[in-house]
N, C-alpha and C positions, 0 to 999 in steps of 0.2 A: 504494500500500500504506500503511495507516494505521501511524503512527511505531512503535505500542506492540506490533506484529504484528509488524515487521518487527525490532523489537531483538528481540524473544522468538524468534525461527526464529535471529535470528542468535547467542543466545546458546546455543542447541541446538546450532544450528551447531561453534560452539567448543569446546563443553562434551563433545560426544558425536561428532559425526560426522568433523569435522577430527583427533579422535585414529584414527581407527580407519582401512582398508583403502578405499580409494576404493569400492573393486567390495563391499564385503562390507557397505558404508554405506548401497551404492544397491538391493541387496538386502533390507537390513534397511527402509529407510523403503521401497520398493515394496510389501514384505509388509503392511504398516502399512495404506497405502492400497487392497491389496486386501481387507486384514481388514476396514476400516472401511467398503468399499461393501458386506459381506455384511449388513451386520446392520442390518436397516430402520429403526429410527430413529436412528441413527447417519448411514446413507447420506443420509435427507431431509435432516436438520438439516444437515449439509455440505453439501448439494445447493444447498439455498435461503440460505445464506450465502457460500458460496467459489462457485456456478455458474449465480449471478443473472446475464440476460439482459437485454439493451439495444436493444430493436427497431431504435433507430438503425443497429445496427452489422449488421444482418442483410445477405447478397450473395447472391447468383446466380452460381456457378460452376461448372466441368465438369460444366454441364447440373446443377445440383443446387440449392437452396438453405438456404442455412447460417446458423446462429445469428449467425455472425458471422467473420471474415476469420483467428482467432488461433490456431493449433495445434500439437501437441506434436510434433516433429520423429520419423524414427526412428533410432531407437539407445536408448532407453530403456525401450519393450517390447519386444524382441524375438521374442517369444514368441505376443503377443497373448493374454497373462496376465492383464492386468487392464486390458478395457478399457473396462470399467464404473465402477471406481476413480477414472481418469482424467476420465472424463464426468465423474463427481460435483464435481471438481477446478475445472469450466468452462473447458475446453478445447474449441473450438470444432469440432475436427477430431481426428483422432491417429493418426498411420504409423505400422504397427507395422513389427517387420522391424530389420537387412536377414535375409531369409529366402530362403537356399539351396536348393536342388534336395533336399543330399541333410544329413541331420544331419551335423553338425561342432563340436569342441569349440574351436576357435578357437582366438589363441596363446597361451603359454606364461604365466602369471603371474608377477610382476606386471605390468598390461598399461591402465592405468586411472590416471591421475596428475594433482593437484589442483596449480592454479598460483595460489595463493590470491591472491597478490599481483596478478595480470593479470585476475584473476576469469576464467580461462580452465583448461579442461581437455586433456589428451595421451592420447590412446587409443592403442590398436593391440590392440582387441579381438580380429580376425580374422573378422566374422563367427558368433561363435559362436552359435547357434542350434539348432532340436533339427529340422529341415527344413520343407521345403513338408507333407510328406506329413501332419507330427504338427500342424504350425499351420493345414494346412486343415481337417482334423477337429474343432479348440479353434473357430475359427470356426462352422463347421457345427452344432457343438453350443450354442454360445452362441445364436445364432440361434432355434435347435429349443427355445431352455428360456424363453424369457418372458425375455429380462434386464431388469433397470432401466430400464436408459438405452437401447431398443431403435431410437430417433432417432438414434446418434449416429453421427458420417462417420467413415469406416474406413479410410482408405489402408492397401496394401501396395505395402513398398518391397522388388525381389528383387534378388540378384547372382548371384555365380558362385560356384559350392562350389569349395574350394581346392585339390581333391585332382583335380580335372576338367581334365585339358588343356585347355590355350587353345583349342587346335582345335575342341574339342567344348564351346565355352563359350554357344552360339548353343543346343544343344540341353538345355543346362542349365536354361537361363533358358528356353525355352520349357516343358518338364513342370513348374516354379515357378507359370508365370502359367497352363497351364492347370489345376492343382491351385487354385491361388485365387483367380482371376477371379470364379468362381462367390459370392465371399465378400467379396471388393474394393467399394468405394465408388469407387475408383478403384486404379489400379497405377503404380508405379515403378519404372522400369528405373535402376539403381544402378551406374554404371561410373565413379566417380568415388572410391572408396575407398581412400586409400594403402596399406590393411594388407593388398591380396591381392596377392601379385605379379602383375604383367602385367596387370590390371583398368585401371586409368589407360591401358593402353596403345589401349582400345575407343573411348574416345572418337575419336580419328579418326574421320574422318568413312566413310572407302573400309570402316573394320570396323563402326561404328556403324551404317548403314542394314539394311544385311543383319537386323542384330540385333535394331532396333527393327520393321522388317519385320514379321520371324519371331514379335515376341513379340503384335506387332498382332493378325497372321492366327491365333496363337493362341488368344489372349482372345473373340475371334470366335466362335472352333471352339466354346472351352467355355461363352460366353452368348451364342449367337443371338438371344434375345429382347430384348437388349441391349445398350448401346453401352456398356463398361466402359473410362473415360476411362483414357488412357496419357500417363505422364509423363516425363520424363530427370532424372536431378539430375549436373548437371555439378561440378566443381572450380573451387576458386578461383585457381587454378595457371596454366589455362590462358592461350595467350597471346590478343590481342585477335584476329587473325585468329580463331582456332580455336575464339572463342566465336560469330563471327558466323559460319563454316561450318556450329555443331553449328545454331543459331538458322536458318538455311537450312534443313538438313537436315530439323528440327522439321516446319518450314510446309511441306516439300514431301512428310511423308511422312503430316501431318496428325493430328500428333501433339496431344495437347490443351494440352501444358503443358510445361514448363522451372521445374525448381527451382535456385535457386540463392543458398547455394553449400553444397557439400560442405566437411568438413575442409581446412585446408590443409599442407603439409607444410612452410612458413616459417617464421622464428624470428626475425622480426624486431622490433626495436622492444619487447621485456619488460622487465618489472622485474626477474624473476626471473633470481637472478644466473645466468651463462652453465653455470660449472658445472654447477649442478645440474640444466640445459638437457640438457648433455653426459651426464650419468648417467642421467637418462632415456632418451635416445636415440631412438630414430624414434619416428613415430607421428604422428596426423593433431591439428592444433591447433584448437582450438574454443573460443569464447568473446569476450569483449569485443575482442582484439588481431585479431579478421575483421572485424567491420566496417566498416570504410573498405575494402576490397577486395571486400565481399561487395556495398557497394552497388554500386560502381564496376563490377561485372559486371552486377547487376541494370539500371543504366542504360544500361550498352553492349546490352543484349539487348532491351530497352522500344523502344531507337530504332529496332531492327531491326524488330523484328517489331509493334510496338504492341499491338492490340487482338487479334491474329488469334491469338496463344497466353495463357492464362494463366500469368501469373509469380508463384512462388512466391522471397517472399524469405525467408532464414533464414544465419544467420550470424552473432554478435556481439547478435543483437536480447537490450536486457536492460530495458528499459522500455517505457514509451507513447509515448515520442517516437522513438526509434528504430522502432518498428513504421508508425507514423506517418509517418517520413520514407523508408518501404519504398513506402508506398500507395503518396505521392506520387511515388516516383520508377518506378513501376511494377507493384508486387506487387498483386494482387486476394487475393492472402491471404499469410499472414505465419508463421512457424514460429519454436519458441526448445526448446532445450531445455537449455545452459552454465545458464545463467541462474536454472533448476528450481533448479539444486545450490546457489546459492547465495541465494537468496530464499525456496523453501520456497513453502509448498502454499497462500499468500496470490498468489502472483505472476501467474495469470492473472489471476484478479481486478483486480488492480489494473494489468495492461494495460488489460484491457477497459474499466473505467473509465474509463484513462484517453486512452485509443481517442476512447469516444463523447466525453468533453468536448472533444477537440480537434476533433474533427466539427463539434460546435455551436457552437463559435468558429470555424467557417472559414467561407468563399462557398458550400463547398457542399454540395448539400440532402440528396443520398446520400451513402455510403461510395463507392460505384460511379463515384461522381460525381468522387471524392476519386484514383482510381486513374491512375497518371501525369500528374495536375494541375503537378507540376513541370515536366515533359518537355516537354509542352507550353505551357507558359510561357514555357519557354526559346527554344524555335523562334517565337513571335511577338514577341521582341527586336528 
């Protein structure tokens, strides 16, 4: 990110967004950027300066190929509101989601909390979202209307509506993905969320197969004509057995991909004094104090599985070198979203940048090329 871009977002920063409501900040700048992809010369001119393209950094992933490796995580569309906006942004990919079976207003506000100091954020959204039914329709229709950016990769990531017995959390998640399979670039199954109760508890493995199963033969049912990649996004929480169980489970149930990592529910290691830790209280932590743990999982799951799943890293990524030290330790693509809040609507850009220069300084001649080049180094020691 060039110096005089990046004091300018951070003086906005300061001036405007750091006084106001975490959630009512991310509303007001989302509105921003969906205003500014309406209006066509507006949308080109940010098109062609914030979502310039670097054929270096172009891959080949679940079955698809992408501008490039770097994409907006989800929790920040929820809705699949603006996902044209975002394109315009040069984001490479974007999850919208997480999207429930059935609408829900999530929990209680305030629910959304800036650790400025850690460059980290504390949710306990819940969820909220307005469901499958209204987000596959916002889909369907964007599709049917000529959008902008009508290239751009789509993940949907679903969970469990919170009002759904556990029991019946298996059939939740199946009418989600058959409602939007049809509209997915790909899907993610979402059981890694600290803010729903008992959702962390699916990852076992004896309850996760069933689930991921159920949501396989769904996506099936609703695109025959197509193989609609399924993904898991697990926690950072987990213990090392139980990442290389879920990593098992993956390859045997031939699932496409493993994101990782989710939120995590630690409080380790901030600046931010404890107090005001305490007054916040729960909720899934996100931002610069995940990565050392988010890679430490990404590696544990690279040596497992290698090439035979794609890994999706995300967790703490807040530069080009962090994304960078995702490829190499195994990600074939790379997600940030902490990071948005505080860098501002230059920051893909200036991954990507800085993406392709470290490509060009290294041995090797792809991106593709570049994916677990660590891992593998390590083992011919």
């Amino acid at each position: 990110m060039h110096p005089t871009q990046h004091r300018a977002y951070r003086l906005l920063f300061r001036l405007a967004f750091a006084r106001m409501d975490p959630e009512r900040a991310h509303r007001l700048a989302f509105s921003c950027i969906r205003g500014a992809a309406r209006v066509p010369g507006v949308r080109g001119a940010a098109a062609r300066v914030l979502g310039h393209r670097d054929d270096a950094l172009r891959i080949t992933a679940l079955g698809m190929d992408l501008p490039g490796p770097f994409g907006l995580a989800a929790g920040f569309d929820k809705n699949a509101a603006g996902i044209d906006g975002l394109a315009m942004l040069g984001f490479d990919h974007i999850e919208v989601g997480t999207v429930t079976g059935q609408a829900q207003p999530g929990n209680p506000r305030p629910r959304l909390f800036r650790l400025v100091a850690d460059r980290a954020l504390i949710n306990r959204m819940g969820f909220n979202n307005e469901g499958s039914a209204a987000v596959a329709g916002r889909l369907r229709r964007r599709r049917a209307g000529r959008p902008p950016f009508p290239h751009a990769v789509v993940g949907v990531n679903i969970g469990r509506t919170k009002a759904v017995p556990e029991r019946d959390a298996v059939a939740d998640y199946v009418t989600s993905a058959e409602r939007l399979a049809p509209y997915a670039d790909y899907l993610v199954v979402n059981v890694s969320s600290p803010n729903t109760p008992g959702l962390r508890d699916l990852q076992a493995t004896e309850r996760l197969r069933p689930l991921l199963a159920a949501v396989r033969e769904a996506a099936g049912r609703a695109v025959p004509e197509r193989r609609v990649p399924l993904l898991v996004k697990i926690a950072p929480d987990l213990a090392d057995e139980d990442i290389d169980a879920v990593a098992d489970l993956a390859v045997d149930l031939g699932l496409d991909g493993i994101i990782a990592t989710n939120t995590t529910i630690g409080r380790e290691g901030l600046a931010t004094p404890a107090g005001r830790i305490g007054e916040i209280g729960p909720g899934g932590l996100s931002g610069a104090p995940l990565r050392e743990r988010s890679l430490a999982v990404l590696r544990r799951l690279y040596a497992r599985v290698g090439d035979r799943l794609v890994l999706v890293g995300v967790g703490g990524i807040e530069d080009a070198e962090d994304a960078w030290q995702r490829v190499l330790a195994g990600a074939t693509l790379v997600q940030g979203y902490s990071a948005f809040v505080y860098r501002g609507p230059f920051w893909p850009r200036a991954v990507r940048k800085g993406l392709a220069a470290r490509l060009r300084n290294s041995p090797y001649p792809t991106l593709a090329d570049a994916v677990g080049a660590a891992a593998r180094k390590a083992e011919t020691r």
